[in-house]
C-alpha positions in Angstrom: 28.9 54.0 -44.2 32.4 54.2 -42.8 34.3 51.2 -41.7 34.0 51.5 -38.4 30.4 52.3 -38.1 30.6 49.2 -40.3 32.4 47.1 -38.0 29.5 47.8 -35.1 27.2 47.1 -37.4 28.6 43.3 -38.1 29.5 43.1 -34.6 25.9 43.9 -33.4 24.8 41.2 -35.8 27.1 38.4 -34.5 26.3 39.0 -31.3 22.3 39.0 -32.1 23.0 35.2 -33.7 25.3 34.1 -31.2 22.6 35.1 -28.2 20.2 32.9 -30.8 22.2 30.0 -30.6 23.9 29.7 -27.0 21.9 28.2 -24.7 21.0 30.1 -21.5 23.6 29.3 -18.7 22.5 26.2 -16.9 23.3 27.7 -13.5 20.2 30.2 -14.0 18.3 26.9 -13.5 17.2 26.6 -9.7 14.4 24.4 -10.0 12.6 21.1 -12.0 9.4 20.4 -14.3 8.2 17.0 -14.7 6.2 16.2 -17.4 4.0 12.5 -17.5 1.0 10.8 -17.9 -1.3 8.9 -14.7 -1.7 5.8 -14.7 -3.5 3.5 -11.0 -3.8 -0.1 -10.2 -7.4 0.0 -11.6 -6.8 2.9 -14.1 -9.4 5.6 -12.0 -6.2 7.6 -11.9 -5.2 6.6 -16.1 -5.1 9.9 -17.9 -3.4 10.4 -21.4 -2.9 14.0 -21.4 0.4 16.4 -21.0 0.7 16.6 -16.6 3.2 18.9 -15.0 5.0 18.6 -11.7 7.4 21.0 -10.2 10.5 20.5 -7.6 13.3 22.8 -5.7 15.4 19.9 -5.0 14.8 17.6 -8.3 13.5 15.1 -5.9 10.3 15.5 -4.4 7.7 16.7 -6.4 4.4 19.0 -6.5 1.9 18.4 -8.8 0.6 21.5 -10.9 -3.4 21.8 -12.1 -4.4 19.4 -9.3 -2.5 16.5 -11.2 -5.0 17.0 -14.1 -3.7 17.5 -17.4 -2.6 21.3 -18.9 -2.8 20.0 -22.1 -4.5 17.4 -24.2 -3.9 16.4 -27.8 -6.8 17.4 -30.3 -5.5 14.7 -33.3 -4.3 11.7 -33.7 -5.5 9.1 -31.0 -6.0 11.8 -28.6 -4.1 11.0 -26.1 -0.4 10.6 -25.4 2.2 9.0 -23.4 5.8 9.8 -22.9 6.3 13.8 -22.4 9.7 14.7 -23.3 10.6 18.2 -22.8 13.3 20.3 -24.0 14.7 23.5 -23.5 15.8 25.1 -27.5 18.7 26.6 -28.1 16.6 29.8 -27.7 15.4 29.5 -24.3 11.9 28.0 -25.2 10.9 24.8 -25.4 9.1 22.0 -27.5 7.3 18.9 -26.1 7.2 16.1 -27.7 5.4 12.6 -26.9 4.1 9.8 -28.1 0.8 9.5 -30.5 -0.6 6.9 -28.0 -4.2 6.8 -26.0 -4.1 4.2 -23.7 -2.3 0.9 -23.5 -3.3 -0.4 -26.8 0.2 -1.4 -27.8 -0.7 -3.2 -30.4 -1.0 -0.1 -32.8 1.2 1.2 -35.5 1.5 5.0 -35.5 4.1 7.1 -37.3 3.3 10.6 -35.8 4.8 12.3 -32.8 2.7 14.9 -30.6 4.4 18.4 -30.7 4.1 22.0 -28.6 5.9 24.8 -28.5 6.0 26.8 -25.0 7.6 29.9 -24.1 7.8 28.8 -20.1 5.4 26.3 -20.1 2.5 28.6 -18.8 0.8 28.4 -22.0 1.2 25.4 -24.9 0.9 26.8 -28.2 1.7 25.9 -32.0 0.1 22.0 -31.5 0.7 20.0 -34.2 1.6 15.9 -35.5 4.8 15.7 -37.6 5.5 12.0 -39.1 8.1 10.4 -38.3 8.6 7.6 -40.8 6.2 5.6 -43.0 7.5 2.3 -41.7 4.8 0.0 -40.1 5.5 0.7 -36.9 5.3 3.1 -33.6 6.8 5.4 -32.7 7.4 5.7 -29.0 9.3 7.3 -26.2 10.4 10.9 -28.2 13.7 12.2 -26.6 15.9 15.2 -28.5 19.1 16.8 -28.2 20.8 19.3 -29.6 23.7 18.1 -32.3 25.9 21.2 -32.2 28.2 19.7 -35.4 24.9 19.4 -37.7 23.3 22.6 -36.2 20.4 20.2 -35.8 18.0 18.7 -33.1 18.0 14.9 -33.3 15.0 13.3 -32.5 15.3 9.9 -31.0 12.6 7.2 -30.8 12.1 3.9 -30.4 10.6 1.6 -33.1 10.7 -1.9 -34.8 12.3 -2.2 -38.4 12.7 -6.0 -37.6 14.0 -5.9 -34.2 13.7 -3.4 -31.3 15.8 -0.2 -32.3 16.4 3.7 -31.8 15.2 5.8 -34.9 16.6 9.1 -35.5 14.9 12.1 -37.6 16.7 15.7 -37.6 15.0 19.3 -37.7 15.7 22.4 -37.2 11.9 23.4 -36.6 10.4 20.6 -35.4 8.0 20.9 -37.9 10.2 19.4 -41.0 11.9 16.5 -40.4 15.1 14.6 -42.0 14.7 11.0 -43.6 14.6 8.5 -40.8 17.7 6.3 -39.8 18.4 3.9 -37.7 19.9 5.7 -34.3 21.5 2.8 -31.8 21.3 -0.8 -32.7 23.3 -2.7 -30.4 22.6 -6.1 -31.4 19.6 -6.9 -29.0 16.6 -5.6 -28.8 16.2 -1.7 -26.8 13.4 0.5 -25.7 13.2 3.9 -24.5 16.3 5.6 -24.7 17.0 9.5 -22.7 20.1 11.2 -24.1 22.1 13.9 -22.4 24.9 15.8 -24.0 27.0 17.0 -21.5 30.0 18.7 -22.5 31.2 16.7 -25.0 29.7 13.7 -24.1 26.7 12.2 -25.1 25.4 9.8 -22.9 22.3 7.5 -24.4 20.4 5.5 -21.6 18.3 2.5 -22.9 16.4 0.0 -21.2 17.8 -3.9 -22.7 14.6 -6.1 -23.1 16.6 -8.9 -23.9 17.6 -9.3 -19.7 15.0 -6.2 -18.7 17.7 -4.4 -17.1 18.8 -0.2 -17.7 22.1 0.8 -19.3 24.3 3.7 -20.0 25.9 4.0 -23.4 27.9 6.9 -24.6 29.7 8.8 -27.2 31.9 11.6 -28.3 30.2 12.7 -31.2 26.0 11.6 -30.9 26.1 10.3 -34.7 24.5 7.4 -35.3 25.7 4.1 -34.1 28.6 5.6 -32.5 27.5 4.9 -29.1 29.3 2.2 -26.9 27.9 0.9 -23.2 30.0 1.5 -20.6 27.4 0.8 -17.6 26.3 -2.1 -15.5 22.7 -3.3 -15.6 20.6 -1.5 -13.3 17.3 -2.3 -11.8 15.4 -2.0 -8.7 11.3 -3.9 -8.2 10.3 -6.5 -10.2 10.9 -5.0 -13.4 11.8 -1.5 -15.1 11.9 1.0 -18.2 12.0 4.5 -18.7 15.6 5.7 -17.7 15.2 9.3 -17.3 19.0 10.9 -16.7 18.7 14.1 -14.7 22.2 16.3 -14.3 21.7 18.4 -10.9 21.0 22.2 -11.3 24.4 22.7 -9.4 26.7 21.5 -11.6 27.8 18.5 -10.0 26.1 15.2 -9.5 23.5 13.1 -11.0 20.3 11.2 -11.2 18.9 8.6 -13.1 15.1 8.0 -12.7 13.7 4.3 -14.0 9.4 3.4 -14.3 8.7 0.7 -12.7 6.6 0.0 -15.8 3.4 -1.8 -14.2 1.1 0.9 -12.9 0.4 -1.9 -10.0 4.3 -1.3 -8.4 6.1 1.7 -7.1 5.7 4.2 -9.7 9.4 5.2 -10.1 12.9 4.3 -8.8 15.7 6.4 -8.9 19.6 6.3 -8.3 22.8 9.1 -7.9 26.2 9.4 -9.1 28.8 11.6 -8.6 30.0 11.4 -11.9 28.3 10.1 -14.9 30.6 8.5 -16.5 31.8 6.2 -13.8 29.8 3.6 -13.7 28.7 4.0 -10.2 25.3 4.7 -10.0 23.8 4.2 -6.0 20.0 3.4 -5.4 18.6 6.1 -3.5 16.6 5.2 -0.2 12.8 6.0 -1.0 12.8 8.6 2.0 14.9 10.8 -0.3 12.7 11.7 -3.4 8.7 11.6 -3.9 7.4 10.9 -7.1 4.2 12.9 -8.7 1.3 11.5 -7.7 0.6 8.6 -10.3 3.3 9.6 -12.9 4.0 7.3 -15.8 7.1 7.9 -18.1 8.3 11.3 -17.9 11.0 13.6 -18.5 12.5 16.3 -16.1 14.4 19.7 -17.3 16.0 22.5 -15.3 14.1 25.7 -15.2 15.2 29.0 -13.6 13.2 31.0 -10.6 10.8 32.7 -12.5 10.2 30.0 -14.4 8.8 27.9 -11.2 7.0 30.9 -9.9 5.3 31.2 -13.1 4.5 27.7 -13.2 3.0 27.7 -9.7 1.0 31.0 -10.4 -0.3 29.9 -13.6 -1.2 26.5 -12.8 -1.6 26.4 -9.0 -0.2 23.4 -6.2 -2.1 21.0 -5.0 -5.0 21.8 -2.5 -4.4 18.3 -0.9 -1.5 16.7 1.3 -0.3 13.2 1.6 1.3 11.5 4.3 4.4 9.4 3.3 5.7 7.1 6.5 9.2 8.0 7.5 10.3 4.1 8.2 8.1 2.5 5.3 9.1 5.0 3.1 7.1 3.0 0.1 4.1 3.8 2.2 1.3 6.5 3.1 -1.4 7.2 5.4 -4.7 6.1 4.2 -8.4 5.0 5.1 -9.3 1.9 3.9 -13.0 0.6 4.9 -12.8 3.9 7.1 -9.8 2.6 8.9 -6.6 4.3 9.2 -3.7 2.4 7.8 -0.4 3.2 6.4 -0.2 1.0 2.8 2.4 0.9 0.1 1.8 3.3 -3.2 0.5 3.0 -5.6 -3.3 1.9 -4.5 -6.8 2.4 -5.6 -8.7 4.4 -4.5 -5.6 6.6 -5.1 -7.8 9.7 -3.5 -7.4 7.5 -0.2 -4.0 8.9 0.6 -5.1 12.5 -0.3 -5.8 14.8 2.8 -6.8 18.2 3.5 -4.4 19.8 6.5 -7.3 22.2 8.0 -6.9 23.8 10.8 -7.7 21.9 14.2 -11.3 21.7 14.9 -10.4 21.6 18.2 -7.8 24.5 18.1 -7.1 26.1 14.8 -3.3 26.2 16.2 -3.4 22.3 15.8 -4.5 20.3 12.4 -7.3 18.3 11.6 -7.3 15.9 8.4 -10.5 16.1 6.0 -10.6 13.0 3.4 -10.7 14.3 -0.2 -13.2 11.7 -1.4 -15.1 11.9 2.0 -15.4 15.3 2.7 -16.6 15.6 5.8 -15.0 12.8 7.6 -11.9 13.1 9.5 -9.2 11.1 10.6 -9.6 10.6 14.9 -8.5 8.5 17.7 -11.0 6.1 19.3 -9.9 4.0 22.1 -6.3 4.7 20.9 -6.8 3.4 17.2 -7.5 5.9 14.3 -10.2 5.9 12.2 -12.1 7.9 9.5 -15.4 9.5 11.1 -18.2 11.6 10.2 -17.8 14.8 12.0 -20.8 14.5 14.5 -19.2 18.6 15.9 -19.5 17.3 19.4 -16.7 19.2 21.3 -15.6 15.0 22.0 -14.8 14.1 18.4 -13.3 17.7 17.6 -10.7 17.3 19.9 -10.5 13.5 19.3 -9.7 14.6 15.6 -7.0 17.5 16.2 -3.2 17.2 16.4 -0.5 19.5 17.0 2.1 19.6 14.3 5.7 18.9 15.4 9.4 18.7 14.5 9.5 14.7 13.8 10.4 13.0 16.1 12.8 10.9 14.1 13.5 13.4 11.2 13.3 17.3 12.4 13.1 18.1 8.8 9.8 15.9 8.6 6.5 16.2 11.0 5.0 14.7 14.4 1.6 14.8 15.2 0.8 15.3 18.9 -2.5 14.4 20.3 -5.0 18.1 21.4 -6.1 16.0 23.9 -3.8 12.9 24.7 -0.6 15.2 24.9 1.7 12.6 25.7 0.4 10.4 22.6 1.1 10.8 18.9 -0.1 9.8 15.6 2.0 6.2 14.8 2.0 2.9 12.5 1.8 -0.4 14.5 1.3 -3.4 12.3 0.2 -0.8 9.2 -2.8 0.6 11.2 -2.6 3.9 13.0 -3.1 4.6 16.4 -2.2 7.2 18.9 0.4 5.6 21.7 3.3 7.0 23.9 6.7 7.5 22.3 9.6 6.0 23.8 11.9 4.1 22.0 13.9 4.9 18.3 11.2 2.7 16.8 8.2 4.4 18.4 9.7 7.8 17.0 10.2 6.3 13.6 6.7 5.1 13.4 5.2 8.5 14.1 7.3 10.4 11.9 5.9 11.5 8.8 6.9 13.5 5.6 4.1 16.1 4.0 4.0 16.1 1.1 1.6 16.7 -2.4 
C-alpha cells in the first residue's frame, strides 16, 4: 500500500472515531421528551413505570401512550422512580432510574434500572447494574459525559452517614467504577441534575438542611470540586427535584423543581438568561403545563424526527384539558356533576379530562364528553354549567355546544361562545362555570381558556 493511499486510509479511520465520539450538534434539537412517574392526591393516578411526554416549546407538555407507561421494569422491585434520560455520545440514549416501587422509603437498594434506546420508540437491552454494596439507596440517577476521563459519571444520591452524591463511572453502562463520594458539602443533599455546558459543569441539588434548591458548579466535574454560587430557590410549600433544562436555541434556561407532595402543584419552574448568574425568575403558571400527574423527571433535547417518531409510535392524548387563563393553577372540571374550575392536582384526576367532539348542535361548534362519564356533557342550565346525560333532545344539544374562539383575553388561547346564547360565553365566577355576557377585562379573563393535554 502506498503512502498516500495510506494516509486515506488513517484519515477515514479518524474520522469514523471522531463521528463516534462528538455529540450530534445541539441545534439539530427542535423539540423535548420528558420522562416520569404519576403520582395523585389518592394515588388512582400512582404508577411506577417509565412515562413519556413530548414538547415544541420545552414548556407545555403532551403526554405519549395516553399517560400510561412505555416501559415497565421486569426485576428488582418492579417499579421505578426518577427517569433520567441521556443522549450518548453516539446519538442514542440510556435511561436510567431508580430501583423503587412505590413510596416505601424505607428500603435499601443498591441497583439502578437501565435501557438503551435508539430514539426512544423502542426500549431495549433492560438490565440492573449495582451501584455499591453500601446499605443504602440509591436514588435520583443523573449522568454526564466527563470528556477528560472519556467516561460517563453516574451521579446518585445516597447515605454513607449523612445525605451525599455518590459517583460510579462506565463507559457501557453495564460495568461500573468503584463508588466515591461525588458532592459533600457539609449538610445533608438530595437529588442532584448536572449539566455540562461548555466547560462548565453545573450540579443542582436540593439542601434538606433549610429545603431550599441550589446551583453549584465547576470547571472540571471531579469529585468535590463543585462550589455553590446560587441563591436558595423555592416556590409552594416545599420542593425537590431541580431539573436544569438549556433551551434548544442556544440561549436561555430553565430550571424545573417537584413540588414533592403529590397533593400540591406538581412542578414549578423558573428562567434565566444566563446560567451562571444567579438570576433565576419564577415563571407565571400560564407559561408552561406540566404532564399530566408527572413526578420527578428529566427533559432532553431531541431533533424533528425524533418527535414525529415519538408521536407516531406512541400516539397523543385522545383527551383535552382546560387550564383557566387567570387561575392559571386551575382547570375545568365536574365535581358532583357540577362544573367548576379547581386547582391541580385533584382526584378523580379523570375529572379534568375532556373529549373536544364536534358540536352536537353543529359539528362547526364543540361539545365536551367527560372521559370517566362518557356520555355526559358539559351544558348551560339557567346560565350555570353542569355535567348532563345526553337526553339527544334538540334542547340539551344546543344547550351543550359552543363555538371555539380566539380568547378573549389571550388570542393565542380559546373562547367558547354559546350555539345558542350567542352573546354569552363559557366563564369562572366564584370557581363554578357559567355562561354570562362579556364585558369587562375581568369577564374576558374569566372565559379565557388554554387547551391543552
Amino acid at each position: 500500500m502506498n503512502l498516500r493511499r495510506k494516509a486515506l486510509v488513517l484519515l477515514a479511520a479518524l474520522c469514523a472515531v471522531l463521528a463516534v465520539n462528538v455529540p450530534p450538534a445541539s441545534a439539530a434539537n427542535t423539540a423535548y421528551v420528558f420522562a416520569y412517574f404519576t403520582e395523585s392526591p389518592n394515588m388512582t393516578g400512582a404508577n411506577y413505570g417509565l412515562h413519556l411526554a413530548v414538547s415544541q416549546d420545552g414548556l407545555n407538555w403532551a403526554p405519549l401512550n395516553q399517560n400510561n407507561p412505555v416501559a415497565t421494569p421486569t426485576a428488582g422491585t418492579l417499579g421505578l422512580r426518577d427517569p433520567f434520560i441521556l443522549r450518548k455520545q453516539d446519538g442514542t440514549f440510556v435511561i436510567l432510574a431508580t430501583d423503587l416501587n412505590g413510596t416505601d422509603f424505607g428500603q435499601n437498594n443498591q441497583y439502578l434500572h437501565v435501557w438503551d434506546s435508539t430514539d426512544l420508540t423502542s426500549l431495549t437491552g433492560y438490565r440492573r447494574i449495582r451501584m455499591h454494596g453500601l446499605s443504602t439507596h440509591t436514588w435520583a440517577p443523573t449522568a454526564f459525559w466527563d470528556a477528560s476521563r472519556g467516561q460517563y459519571g453516574i451521579v446518585y444520591s445516597a447515605n454513607n452517614g449523612t445525605d451525599v452524591f455518590m459517583v460510579n463511572y462506565t463507559t457501557d453502562f453495564r460495568t461500573v467504577s468503584a463508588d466515591q463520594v461525588y458532592f459533600s458539602p457539609g449538610f445533608p443533599v438530595l437529588d442532584g441534575d448536572i449539566v455540562v455546558d461548555g466547560s462548565t459543569f453545573y450540579l443542582y441539588y436540593k439542601n434538606l438542611s433549610n429545603g431550599l434548591l441550589y446551583g453549584a458548579r465547576s470547571t472540571t466535574g471531579a469529585p468535590n470540586s463543585y462550589t455553590t454560587y446560587t441563591s436558595g430557590l423555592r416556590q409552594g410549600n416545599a420542593i425537590e427535584a431541580p431539573l436544569l433544562v438549556k433551551n434548544n436555541s442556544g440561549s436561555g434556561w430553565w430550571l424545573w423543581g417537584d413540588s414533592f407532595s403529590p397533593v400540591n402543584n406538581d412542578y414549578y419552574a423558573w428562567s434565566s438568561a444566563n446560567v451562571g448568574g444567579n438570576s433565576w425568575t419564577a415563571l407565571d403558571q400560564r407559561a408552561y403545563t406540566p404532564p399530566l400527574n408527572a413526578k420527578h423527571g428529566s427533559i432532553a433535547g431531541i431533533s424533528a424526527a425524533e418527535y414525529n417518531a415519538l408521536v407516531s409510535r406512541w400516539g397523543l392524548p385522545g383527551w383535552t384539558r382546560l387550564k383557566s387563563a387567570n387561575l392559571p393553577d386551575r382547570y375545568v372540571r365536574h365535581a358532583d356533576f357540577v362544573g367548576r374550575v379547581d386547582p391541580y392536582p385533584f382526584d378523580p384526576y379523570q375529572d379534568q379530562q375532556w373529549r373536544m367532539v364536534p358540536g352536537l348542535a353543529d359539528s362547526a361548534g364543540v361539545s365536551f364528553e367527560s372521559v370517566n362519564f362518557p356520555g355526559r356533557y358539559l351544558r348551560h342550565y339557567n346560565y350555570e354549567v353542569r355535567l348532563d346525560a345526553s337526553d339527544n333532545t334538540a334542547a340539551f344539544r344546543a344547550d351543550a355546544t359552543f363555538y371555539r374562539v380566539a380568547g378573549l383575553a389571550d388570542s393565542g388561547w380559546s373562547s367558547f361562545r354559546s350555539y345558542n346564547l350567542p352573546d354569552r360565553y363559557l366563564r369562572h365566577s366564584n370557581y363554578l362555570l357559567r355562561v354570562d355576557p362579556v364585558g369587562t377585562a375581568t369577564d374576558r379573563a374569566d372565559a379565557t381558556f388554554r387547551v391543552t393535554p
